[in-house]
Each structure stands twice: as C-alpha cells, then as structure tokens.
DSSP file (Angstrom, degrees, kcal/mol; ACC not computed):
  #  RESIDUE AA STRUCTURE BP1 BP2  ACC     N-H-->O    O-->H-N    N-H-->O    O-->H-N    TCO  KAPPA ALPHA  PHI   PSI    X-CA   Y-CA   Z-CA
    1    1 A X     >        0   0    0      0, 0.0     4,-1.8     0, 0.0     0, 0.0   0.000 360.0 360.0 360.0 -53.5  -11.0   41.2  -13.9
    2    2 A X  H >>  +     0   0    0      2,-0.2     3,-1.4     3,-0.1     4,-1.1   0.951 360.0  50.8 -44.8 -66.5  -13.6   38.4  -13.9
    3    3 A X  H >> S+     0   0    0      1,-0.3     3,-1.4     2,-0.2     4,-1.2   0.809 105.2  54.9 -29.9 -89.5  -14.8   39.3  -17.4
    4    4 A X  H 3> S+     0   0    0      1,-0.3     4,-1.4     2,-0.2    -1,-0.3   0.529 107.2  56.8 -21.3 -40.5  -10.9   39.2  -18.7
    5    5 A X  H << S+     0   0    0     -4,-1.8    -1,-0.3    -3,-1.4     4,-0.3   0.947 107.2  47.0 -48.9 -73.1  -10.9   35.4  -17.0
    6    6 A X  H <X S+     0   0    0     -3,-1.4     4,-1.0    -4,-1.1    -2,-0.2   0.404 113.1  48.2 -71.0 -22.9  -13.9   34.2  -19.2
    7    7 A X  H  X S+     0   0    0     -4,-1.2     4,-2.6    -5,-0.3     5,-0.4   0.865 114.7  42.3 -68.7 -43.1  -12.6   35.5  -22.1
    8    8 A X  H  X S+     0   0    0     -4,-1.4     4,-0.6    -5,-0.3    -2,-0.2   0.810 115.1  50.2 -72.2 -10.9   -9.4   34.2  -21.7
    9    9 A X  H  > S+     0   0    0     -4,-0.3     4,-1.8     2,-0.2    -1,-0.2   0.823 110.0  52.4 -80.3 -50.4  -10.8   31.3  -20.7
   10   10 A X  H  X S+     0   0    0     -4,-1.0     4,-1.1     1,-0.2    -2,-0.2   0.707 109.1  51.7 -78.2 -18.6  -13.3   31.2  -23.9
   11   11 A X  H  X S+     0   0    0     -4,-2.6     4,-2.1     2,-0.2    -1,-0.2   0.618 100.4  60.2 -72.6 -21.0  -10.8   31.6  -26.0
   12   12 A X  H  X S+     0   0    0     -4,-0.6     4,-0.6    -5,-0.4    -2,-0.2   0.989 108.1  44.5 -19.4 -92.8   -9.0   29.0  -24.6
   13   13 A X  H >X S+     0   0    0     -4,-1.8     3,-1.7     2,-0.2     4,-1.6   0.807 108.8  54.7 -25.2 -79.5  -11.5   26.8  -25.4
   14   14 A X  H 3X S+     0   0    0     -4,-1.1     4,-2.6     2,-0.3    -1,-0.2   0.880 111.1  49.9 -34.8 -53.0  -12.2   28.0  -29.0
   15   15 A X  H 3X S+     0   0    0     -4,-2.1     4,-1.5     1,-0.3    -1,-0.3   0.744 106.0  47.0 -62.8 -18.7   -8.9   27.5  -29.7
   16   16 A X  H <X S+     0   0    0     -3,-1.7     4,-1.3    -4,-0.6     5,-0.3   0.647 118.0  54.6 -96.5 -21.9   -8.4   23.9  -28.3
   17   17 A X  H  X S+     0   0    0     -4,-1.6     4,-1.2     2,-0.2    -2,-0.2   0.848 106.7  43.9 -78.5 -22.4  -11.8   23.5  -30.5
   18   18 A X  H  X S+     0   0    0     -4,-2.6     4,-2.9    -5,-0.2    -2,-0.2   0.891 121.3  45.5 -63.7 -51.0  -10.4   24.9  -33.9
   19   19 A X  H  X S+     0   0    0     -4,-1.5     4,-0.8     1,-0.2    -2,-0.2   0.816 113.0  46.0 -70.7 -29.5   -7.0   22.5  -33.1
   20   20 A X  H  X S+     0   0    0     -4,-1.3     4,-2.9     2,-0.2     3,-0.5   0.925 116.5  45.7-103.7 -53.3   -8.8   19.4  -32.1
   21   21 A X  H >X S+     0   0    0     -4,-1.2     3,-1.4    -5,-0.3     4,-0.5   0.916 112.9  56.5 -43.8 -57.3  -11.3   20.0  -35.5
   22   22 A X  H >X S+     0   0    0     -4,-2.9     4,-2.3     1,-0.4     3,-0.8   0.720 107.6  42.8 -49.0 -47.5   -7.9   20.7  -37.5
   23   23 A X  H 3X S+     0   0    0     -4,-0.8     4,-1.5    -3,-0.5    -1,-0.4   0.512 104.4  65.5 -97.5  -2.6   -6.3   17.5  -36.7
   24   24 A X  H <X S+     0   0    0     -4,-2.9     4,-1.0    -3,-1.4    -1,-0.3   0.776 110.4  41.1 -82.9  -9.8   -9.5   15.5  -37.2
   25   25 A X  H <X S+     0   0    0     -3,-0.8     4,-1.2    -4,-0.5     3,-0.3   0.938 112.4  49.5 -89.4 -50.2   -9.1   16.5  -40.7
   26   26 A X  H >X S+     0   0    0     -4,-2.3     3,-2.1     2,-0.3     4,-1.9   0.952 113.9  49.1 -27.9 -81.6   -5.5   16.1  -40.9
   27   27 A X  H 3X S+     0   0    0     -4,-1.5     4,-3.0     1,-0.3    -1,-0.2   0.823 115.1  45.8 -19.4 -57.5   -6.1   12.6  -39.4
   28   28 A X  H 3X S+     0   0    0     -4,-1.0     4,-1.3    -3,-0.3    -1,-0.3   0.688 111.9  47.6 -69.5 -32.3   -8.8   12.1  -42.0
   29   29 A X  H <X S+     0   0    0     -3,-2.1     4,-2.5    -4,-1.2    -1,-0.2   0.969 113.3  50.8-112.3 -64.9   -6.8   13.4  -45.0
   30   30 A X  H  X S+     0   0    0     -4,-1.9     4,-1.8     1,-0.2     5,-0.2   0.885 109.9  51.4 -62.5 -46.4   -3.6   11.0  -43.7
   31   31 A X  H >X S+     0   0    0     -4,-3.0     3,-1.6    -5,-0.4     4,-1.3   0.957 111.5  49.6 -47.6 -69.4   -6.2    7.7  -43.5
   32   32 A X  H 3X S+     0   0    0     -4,-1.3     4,-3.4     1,-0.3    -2,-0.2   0.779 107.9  48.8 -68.0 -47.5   -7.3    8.4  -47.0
   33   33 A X  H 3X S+     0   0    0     -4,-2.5     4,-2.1     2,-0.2    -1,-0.3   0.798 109.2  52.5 -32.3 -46.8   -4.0    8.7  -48.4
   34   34 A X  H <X S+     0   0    0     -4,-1.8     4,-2.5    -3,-1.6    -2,-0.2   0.873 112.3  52.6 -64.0 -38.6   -2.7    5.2  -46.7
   35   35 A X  H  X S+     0   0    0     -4,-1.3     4,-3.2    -5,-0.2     5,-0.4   0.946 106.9  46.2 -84.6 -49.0   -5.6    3.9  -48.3
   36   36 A X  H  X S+     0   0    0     -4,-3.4     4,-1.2     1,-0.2    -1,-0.2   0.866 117.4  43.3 -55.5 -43.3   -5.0    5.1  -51.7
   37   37 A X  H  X S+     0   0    0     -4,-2.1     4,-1.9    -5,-0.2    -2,-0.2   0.901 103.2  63.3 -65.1 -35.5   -1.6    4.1  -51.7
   38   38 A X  H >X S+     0   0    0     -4,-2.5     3,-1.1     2,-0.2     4,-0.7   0.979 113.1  41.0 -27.2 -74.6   -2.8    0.7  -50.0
   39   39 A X  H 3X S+     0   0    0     -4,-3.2     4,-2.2     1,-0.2     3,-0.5   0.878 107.4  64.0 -60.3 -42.2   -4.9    0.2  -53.8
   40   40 A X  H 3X S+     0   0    0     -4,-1.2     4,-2.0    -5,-0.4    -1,-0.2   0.889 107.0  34.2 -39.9 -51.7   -2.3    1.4  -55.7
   41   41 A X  H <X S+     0   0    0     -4,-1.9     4,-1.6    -3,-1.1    -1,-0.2   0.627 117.6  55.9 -95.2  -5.9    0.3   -1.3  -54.8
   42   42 A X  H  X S+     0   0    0     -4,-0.7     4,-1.8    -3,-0.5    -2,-0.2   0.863 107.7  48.4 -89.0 -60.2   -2.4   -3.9  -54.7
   43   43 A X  H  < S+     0   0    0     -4,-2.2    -2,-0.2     2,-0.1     3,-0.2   0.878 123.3  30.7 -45.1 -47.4   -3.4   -2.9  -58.2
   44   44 A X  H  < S+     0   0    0     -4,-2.0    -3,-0.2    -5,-0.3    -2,-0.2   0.991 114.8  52.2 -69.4 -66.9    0.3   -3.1  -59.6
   45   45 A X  H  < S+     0   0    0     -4,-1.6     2,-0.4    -5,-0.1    -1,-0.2   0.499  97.4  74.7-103.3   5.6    2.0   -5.4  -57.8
   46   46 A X     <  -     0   0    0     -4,-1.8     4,-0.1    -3,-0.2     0, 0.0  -0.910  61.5-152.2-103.1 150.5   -1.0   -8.7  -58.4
   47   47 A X  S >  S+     0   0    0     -2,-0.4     3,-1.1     2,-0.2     5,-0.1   0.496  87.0  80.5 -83.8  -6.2   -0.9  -10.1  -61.7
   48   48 A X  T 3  S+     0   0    0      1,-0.4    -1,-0.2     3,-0.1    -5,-0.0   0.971  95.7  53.6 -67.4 -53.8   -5.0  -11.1  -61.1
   49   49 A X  T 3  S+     0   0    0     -7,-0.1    -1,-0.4     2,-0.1    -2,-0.2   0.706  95.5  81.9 -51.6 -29.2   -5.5   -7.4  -62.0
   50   50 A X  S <  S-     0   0    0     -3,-1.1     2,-0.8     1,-0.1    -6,-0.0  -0.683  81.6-106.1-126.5 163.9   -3.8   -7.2  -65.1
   51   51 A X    >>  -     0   0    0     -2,-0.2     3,-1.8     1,-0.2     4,-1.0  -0.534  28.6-170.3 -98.2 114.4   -4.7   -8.0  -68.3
   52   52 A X  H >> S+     0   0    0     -2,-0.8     4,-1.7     1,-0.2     3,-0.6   0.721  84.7  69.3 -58.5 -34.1   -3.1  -11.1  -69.9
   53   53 A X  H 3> S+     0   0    0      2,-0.2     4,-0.7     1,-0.2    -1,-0.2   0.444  97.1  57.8  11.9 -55.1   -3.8  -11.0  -72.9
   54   54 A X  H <> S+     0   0    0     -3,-1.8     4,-0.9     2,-0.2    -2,-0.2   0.697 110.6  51.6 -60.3 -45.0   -1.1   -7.7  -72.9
   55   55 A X  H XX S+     0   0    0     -4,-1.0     4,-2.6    -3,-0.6     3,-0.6   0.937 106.4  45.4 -73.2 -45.8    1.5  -10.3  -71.5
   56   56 A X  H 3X S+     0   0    0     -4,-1.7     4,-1.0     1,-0.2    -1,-0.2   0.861 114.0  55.9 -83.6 -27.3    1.1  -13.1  -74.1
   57   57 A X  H 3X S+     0   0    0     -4,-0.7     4,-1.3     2,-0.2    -1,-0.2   0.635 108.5  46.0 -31.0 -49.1    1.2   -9.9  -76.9
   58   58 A X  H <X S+     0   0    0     -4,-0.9     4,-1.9    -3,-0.6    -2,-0.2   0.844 112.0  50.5 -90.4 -43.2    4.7   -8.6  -75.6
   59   59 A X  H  < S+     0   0    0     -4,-2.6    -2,-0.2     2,-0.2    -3,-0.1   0.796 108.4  51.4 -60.0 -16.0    6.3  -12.3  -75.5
   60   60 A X  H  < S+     0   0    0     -4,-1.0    -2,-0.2    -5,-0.2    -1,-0.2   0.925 110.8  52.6 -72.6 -60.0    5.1  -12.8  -78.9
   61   61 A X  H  <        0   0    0     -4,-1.3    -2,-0.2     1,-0.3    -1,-0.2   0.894 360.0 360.0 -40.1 -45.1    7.0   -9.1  -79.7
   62   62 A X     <        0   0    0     -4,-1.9    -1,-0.3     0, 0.0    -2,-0.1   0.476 360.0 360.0 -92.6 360.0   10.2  -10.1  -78.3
C-alpha cells in the first residue's frame, strides 16, 4: 500500500513537472509572437522605415 502512495505520489509530481515545463514553452512561444507582431506594425505603419525615394517615384507615376 505504501509503495502504491509514492508512486502515485511521483507521478503526481512528474506530471505537474511535464505541465509546468509545457506552459513555460507555450508562454515563451506566445511572448515571441507578440513581439514579432509588435516589429511588424512598427515596420509598416512609420514612414522613417520606408524608403522615400519609392514615394516620390509613384507620385511622379500618377
């Protein structure tokens, strides 16, 4: 009966270490994502970034 405890108990354990690992990655995977979209909209939506040059080229076209 004791034995049966400590297993169940150590698998417990294992398991709450597997979930806890799982959602640090998860966590980690969800930062990096925010962040990449974060660069994303800074690169499109300031004009510092882009090339002018391109702009004065397309008012000429039109």
């Amino acid at each position: 009966m004791c034995i049966y405890l400590n297993l169940m108990i150590l698998i417990k354990i294992i398991r709450g270490f597997i979930s806890v690992e799982y959602l640090y990655h998860v966590y980690l995977i969800l930062i990096f994502n925010d962040a990449l979209r974060t660069a994303r909209f800074f690169i499109t939506m300031q004009p510092s970034f882009q090339n002018p040059a391109s702009e004065d080229s397309e008012e000429q076209s039109l």
